[in-house]
NUFI-81024 format. One record per residue: residue number from 1; residue in one letter; z, y, x of N, C-alpha, C in turn. Coordinates in nm, 2 decimals, decimal comma. Atoms other than C-alpha are relative to their C-alpha. Layout:
<rs>
(r NUM "A" (Z Y X) (Z Y X) (Z Y X))
...
</rs>
This chain:
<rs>
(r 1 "X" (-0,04 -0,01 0,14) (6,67 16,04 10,33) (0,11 -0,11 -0,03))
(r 2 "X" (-0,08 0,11 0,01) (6,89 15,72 10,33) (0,12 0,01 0,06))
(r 3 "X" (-0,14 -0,05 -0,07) (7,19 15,83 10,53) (0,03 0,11 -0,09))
(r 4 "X" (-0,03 -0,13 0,11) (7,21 16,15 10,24) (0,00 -0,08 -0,09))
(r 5 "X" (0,01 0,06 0,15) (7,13 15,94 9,99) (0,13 -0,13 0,00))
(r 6 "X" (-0,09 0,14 0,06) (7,44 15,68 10,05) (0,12 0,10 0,02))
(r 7 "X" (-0,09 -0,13 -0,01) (7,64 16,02 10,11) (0,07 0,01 -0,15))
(r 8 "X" (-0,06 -0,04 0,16) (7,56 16,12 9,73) (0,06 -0,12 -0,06))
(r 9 "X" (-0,07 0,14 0,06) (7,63 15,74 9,63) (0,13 -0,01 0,01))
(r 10 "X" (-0,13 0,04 -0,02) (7,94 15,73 9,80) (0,12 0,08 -0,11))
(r 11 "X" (-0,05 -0,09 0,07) (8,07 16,03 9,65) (-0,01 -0,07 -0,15))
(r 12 "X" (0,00 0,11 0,10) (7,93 15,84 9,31) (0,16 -0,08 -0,01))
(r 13 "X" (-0,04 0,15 0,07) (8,08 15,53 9,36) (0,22 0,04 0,09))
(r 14 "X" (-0,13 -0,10 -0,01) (8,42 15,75 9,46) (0,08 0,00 -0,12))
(r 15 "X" (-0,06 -0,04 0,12) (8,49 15,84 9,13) (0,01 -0,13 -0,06))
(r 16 "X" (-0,01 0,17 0,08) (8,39 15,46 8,95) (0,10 -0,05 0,07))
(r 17 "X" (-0,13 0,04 -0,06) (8,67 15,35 9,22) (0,11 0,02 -0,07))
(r 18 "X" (-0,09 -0,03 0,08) (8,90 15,57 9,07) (0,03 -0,01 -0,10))
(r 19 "X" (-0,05 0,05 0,15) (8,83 15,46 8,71) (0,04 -0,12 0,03))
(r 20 "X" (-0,03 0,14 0,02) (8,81 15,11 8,80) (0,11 -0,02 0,07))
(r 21 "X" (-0,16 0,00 -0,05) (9,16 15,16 9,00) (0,07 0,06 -0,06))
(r 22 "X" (-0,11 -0,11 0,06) (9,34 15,40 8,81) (0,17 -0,03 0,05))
(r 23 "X" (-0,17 0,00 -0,05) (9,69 15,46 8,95) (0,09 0,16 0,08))
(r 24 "X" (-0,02 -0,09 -0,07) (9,86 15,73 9,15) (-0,05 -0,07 0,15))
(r 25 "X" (0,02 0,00 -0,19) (9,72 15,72 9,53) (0,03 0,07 0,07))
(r 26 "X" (-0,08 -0,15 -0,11) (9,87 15,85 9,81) (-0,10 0,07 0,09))
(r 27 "X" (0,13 -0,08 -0,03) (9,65 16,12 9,91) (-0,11 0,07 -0,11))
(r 28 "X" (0,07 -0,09 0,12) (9,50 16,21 9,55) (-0,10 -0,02 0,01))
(r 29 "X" (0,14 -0,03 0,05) (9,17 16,27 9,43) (-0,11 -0,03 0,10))
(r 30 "X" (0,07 -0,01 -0,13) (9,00 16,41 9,75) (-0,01 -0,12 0,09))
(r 31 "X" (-0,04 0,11 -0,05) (9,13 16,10 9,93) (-0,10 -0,15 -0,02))
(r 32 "X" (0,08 0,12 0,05) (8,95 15,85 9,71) (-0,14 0,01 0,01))
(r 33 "X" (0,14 -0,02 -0,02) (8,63 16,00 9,68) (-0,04 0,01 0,18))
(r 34 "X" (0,02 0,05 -0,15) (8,65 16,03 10,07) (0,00 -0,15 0,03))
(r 35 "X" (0,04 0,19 -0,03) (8,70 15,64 10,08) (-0,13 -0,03 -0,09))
(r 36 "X" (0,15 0,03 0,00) (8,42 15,62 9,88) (-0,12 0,02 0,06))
(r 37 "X" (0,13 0,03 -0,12) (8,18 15,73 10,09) (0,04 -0,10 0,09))
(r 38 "X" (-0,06 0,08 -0,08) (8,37 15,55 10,34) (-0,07 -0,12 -0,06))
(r 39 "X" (0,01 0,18 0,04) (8,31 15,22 10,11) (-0,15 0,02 0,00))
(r 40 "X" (0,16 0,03 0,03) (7,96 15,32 10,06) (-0,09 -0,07 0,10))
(r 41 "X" (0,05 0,05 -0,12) (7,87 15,28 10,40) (0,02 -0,09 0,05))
(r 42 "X" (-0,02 0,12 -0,03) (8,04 15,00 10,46) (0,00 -0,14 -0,08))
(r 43 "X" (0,08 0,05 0,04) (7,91 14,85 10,18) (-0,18 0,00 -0,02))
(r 44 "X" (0,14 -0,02 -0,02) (7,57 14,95 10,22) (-0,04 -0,06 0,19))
(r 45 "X" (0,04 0,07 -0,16) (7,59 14,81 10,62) (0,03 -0,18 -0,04))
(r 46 "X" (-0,03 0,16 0,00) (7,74 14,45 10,47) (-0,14 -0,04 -0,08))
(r 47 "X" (0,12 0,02 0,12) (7,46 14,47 10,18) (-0,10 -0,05 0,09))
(r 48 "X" (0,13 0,03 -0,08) (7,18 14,50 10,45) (0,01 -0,10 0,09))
(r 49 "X" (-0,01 0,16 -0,10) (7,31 14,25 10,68) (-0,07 -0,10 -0,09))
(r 50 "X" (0,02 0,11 0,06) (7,34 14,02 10,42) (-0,18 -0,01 -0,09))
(r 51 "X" (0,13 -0,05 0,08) (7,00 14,15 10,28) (-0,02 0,01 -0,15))
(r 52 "X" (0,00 -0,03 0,13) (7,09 14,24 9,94) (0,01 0,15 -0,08))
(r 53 "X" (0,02 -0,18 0,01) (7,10 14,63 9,99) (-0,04 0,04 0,11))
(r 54 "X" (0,08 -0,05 -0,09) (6,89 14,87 10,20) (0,01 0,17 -0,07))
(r 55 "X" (0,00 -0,11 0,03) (6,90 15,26 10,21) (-0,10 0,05 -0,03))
(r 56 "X" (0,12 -0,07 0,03) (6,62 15,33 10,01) (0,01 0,13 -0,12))
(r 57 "X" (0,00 -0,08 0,14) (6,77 15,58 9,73) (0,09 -0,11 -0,10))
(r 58 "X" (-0,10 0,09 0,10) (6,98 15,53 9,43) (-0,09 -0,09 -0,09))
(r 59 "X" (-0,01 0,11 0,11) (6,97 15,20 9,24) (0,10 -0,09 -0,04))
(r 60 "X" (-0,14 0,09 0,01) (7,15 15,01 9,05) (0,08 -0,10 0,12))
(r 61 "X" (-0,08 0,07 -0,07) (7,22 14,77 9,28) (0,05 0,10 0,13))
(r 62 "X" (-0,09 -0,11 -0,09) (7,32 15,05 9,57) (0,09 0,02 -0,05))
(r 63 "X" (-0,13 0,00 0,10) (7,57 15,17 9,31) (0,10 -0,09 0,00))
(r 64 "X" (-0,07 0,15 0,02) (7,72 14,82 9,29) (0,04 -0,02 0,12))
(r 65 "X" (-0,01 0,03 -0,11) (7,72 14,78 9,65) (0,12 0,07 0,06))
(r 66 "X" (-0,10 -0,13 -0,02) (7,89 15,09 9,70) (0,09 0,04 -0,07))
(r 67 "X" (-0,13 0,04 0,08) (8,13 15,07 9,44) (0,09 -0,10 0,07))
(r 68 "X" (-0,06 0,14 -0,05) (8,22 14,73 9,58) (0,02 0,04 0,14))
(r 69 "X" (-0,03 -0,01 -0,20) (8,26 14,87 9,96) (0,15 0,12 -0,06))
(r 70 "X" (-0,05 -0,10 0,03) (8,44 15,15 9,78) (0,20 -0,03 -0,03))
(r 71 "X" (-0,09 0,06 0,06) (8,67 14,94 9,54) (0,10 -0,06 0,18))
(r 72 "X" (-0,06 0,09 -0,08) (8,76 14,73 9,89) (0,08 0,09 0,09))
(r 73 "X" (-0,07 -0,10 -0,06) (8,86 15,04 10,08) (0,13 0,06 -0,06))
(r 74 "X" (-0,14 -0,06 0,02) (9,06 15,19 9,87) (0,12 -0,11 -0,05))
(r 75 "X" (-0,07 0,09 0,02) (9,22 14,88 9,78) (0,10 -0,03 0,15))
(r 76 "X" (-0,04 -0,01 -0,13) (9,32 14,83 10,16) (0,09 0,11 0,06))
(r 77 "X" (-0,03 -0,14 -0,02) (9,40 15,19 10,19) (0,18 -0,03 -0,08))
(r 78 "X" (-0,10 0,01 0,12) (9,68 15,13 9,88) (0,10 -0,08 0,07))
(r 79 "X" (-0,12 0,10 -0,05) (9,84 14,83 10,09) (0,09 0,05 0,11))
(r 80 "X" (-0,03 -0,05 -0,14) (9,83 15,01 10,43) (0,13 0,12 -0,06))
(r 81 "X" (-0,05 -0,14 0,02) (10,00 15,34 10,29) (0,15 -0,07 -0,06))
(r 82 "X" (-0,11 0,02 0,05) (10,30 15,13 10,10) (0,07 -0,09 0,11))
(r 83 "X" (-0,08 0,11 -0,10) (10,37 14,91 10,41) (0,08 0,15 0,09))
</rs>
């Protein structure tokens, strides 16, 4: 259930990306919400290292986690694509 459930998160914290970045991205819509899963997971693998997040289902803090993997992706994504 924890690998589906940071699926649906990602996809979540996809969209919160896109509010909390608003801009044109190269690649659109589909693009971002794909980096969010993307960020989910790789905020949900730094979380657990650090032991501050674990795939147990949505919670606030997963949300945050995964926003924050999300935010950092597509942020990185944004530099790569204009270089």
């Amino acid at each position: 259930m924890g690998f589906i459930s940071w699926i649906v998160l990602g996809l979540i914290a996809g969209v919160l990306a896109k509010y909390l970045m608003p801009g044109r991205d190269p690649g659109g819509f589909i693009i971002t919400i794909l980096l969010g899963v993307g960020g989910a997971f790789v905020g949900g693998w730094v979380g657990t290292q650090l032991g501050i997040a674990s795939f147990n289902g949505f919670t606030l803090q997963g949300i945050l986690v995964a926003t924050g993997g999300a935010v950092l992706l597509l942020a990185l994504y944004r530099v790569l694509r204009k270089a």
